[in-house]
N, C-alpha and C positions, 0 to 999 in steps of 0.2 A: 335277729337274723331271719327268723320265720316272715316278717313282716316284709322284710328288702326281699327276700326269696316272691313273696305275692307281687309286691311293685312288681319285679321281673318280669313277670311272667304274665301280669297282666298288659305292663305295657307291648308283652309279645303278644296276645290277645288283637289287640288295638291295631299292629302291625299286619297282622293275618287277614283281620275284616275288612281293612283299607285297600288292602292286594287283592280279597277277594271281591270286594265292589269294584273293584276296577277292572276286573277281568272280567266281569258281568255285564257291562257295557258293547254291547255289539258295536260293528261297525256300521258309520253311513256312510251308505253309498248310493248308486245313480247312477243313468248313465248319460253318459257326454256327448250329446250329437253336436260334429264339425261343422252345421248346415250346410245348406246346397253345394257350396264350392269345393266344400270337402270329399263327395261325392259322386263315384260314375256312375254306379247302375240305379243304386237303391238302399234306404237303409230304414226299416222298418220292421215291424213286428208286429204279428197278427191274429185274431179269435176267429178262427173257421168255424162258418155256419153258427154265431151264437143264437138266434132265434132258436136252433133246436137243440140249444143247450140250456134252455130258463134265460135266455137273455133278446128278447124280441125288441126293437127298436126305441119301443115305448114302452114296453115293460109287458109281464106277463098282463091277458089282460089289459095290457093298457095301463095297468095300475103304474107303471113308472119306473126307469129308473138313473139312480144318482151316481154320480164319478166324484170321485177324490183323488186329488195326483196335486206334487208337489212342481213348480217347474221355475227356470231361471233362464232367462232369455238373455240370449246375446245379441248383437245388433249386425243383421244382414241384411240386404238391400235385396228386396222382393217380399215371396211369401212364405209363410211359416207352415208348417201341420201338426199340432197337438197329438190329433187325433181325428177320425171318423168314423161314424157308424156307415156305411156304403156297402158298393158293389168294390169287389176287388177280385177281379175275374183273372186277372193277369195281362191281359191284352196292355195296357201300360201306355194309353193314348185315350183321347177324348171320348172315344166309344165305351170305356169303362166307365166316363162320368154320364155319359146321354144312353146309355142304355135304352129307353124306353123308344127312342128312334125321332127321327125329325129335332134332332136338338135339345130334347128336352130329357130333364134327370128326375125323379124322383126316389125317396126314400131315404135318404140322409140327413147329415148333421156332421157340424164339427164346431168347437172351438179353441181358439187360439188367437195369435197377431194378424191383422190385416195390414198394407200399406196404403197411405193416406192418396192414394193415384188422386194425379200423374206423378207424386213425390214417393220413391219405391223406398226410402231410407227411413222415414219417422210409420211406427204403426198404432193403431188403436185396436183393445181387446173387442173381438167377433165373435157371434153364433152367424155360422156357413149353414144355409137351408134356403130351399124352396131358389136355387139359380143367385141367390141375392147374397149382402153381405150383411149384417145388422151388426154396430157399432157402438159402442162407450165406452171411454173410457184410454187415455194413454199408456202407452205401455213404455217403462221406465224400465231400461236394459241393465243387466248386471244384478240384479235385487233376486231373492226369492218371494215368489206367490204360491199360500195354499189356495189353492180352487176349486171350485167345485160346479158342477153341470146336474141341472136334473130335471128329468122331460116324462111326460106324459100324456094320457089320450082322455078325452071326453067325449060328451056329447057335443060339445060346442068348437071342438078342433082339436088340435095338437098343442102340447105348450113347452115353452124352452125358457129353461132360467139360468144363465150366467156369474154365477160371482165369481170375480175375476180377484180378486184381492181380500180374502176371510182373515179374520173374524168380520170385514164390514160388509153389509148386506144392504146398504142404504143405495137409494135410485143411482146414486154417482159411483157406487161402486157394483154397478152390474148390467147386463146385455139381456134383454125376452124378446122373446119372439113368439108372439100364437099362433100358430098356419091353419089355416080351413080344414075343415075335415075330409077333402079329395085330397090331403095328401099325406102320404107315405103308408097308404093301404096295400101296398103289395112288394112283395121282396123281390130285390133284386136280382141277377142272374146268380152270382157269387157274393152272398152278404158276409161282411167281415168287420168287426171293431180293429180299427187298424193305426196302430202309434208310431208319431216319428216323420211319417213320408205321404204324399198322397199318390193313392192307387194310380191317379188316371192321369199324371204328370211324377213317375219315378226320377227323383234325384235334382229333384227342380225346386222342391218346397220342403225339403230336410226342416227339421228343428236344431234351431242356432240357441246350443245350452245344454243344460240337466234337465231329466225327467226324472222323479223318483217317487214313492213315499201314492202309489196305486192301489186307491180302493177304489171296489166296484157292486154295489148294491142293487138287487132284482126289484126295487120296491122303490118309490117316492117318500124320502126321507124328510121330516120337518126341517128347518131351519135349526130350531133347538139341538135336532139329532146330528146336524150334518156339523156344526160347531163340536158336538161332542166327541163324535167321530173324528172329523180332524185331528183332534187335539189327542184323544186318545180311542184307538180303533175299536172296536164291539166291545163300546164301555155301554152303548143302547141296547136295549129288549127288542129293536125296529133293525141295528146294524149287526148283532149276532143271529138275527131270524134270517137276514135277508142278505148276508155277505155271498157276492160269487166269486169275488178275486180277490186277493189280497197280496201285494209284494213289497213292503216298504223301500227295502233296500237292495233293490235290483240289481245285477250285475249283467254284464254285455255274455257272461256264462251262467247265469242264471236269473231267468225271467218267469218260474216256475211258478205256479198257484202254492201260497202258503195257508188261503183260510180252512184246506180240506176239504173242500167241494173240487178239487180234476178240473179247474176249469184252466187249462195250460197252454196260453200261447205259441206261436213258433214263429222265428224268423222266418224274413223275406230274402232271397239271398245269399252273399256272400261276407257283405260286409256289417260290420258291426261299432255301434258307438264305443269311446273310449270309455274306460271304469273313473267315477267320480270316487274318491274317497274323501269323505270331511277332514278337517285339522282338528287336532282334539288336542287342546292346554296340558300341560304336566297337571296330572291330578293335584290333587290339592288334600290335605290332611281333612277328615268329616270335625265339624267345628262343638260337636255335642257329644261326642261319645265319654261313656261314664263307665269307669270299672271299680264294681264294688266287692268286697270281699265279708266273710266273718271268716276271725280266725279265732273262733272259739276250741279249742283243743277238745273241748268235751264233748262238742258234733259230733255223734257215732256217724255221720253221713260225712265229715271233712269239711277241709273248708270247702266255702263257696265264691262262684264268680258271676258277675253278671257284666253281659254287656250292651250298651244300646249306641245306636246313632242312628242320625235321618240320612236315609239314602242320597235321598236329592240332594243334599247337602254335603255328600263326600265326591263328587267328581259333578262335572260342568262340560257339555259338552257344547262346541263352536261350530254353526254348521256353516262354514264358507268352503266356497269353489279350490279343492286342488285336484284338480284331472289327473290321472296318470294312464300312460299309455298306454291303448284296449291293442285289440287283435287289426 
């Protein structure tokens, strides 16, 4: 009787652990930009002034710095905006991109899709700098890409590195660009890291997809570390030193700095992408857990219970596209 009394209660044990791994699984989420068509005014989000926040174009210093963001592209006919470092004055017309006057822009970057012009429907992954487009690489709509950007300053110029599709880092899977050292020495009239839309063409070049899963590093992170990072955030001595932003799981009401360093975006605006949330499988029982007991009666401590299983191993999650409806 004592013994079925243990079974019981241990397999109530087993039940408890499984409930509570499963309730320890956050949500993903993202958020859903409609791209351009979806769009009247604007629909972005943006870092005022980070230069005098520890986050200067090229890194403190120069020393550099790296982007991590997760994204899924959908297929619309034009151009895309990941993101930019720039002028985002508000003026919302070419004078935001030419700033510097007579046509000309400097101090920026971005990357994302470009379209193959004069064919505005097929695109290839870009780093936007220096007026120009620099190119590799197709971009395969519907899929998710971890990626990553990370730039910095020398004596011999500026440098930009693209991988568009991580863990691969090989020449076919990524975009550089080195630019001279005349350029991006001086800040713009209103410098802003700005996601989603570009400043100087509002509601024109939206992001068609999910954006989620935002890290942001003041420092030029190794290869090694950025692979680490990815995969698991300030699991580096280089991404816990040097983290400024952190959002994995963003929501269209919540884009707030999670690493604890304040460094908190704001919308542009009125409108807002819709909330992505993942699909997640009916959990599934953990396939290792062990419940052992002594029922030695003469234990002045009682019996005992033990229990183990691998986490990873009791729920699975699926990270595919269900949008539901944002604001």
């Amino acid at each position: 009787m004592l013994r079925s009394r243990f079974r019981l209660l241990g397999f109530s044990l087993v039940v408890l652990a499984a409930s509570v791994i499963a309730q320890a699984q956050g949500a993903i989420t993202g958020l859903d930009f409609p791209g351009s068509a979806g769009v009247t005014r604007t629909m972005r989000f943006k870092f005022v002034n980070p230069q005098s926040n520890g986050l200067p174009i090229y890194g403190p210093g120069g020393n550099g710095v790296t982007y991590i963001w997760r994204a899924y592209p959908r297929q619309q006919p034009g151009y895309y905006t990941a993101f930019f470092w720039a002028n985002d004055d508000g003026q919302g017309n070419i004078n935001t991109f030419t700033w510097v006057g007579g046509g000309v822009a400097d101090t920026y970057y971005g990357a994302h899709p470009y379209p193959r012009l004069p064919d505005v429907n097929r695109h290839d992954w870009e780093i936007s700098i220096e007026q120009n487009d620099y190119v590799n690489g197709t971009v395969v709509y519907d899929r998710w890409y971890t990626q990553a950007l990370r730039v910095w300053s020398d004596a011999t110029g500026k440098h930009h590195e693209f991988y568009w599709d991580l863990p691969n880092t090989d020449a076919s899977h990524r975009v550089t660009r080195d630019s001279p050292t005349s350029w991006g020495n001086r800040n713009p009239p209103a410098p802003a890291l700005t996601w989603g839309d570009a400043p100087w063409n509002p509601g024109k070049e939206v992001w068609s997809g999910i954006l989620r899963g935002f890290q942001i590093y003041s420092a030029l992170l190794s290869l090694s570390d950025i692979q680490s990072e990815a995969n698991t955030p300030l699991s580096t001595a280089a991404g816990r030193n040097n983290i400024w932003y952190l959002n994995l799981n963003p929501t269209p009401t919540d884009i707030s700095d999670k690493s604890g360093r304040g460094h908190h975006p704001v919308w542009v605006g009125s409108q807002r992408p819709a909330l992505y949330v993942a699909s997640t499988p009916t959990p599934s029982s953990p396939t290792n857990l062990v419940v052992s007991w002594n029922t030695d009666l003469t234990d002045r401590n009682g019996p005992r219970f033990q229990l183990c299983c691998d986490l990873e191993q009791a729920i699975r999650l699926r990270d595919s596209p269900v949008p539901v409806l944002g604001k």
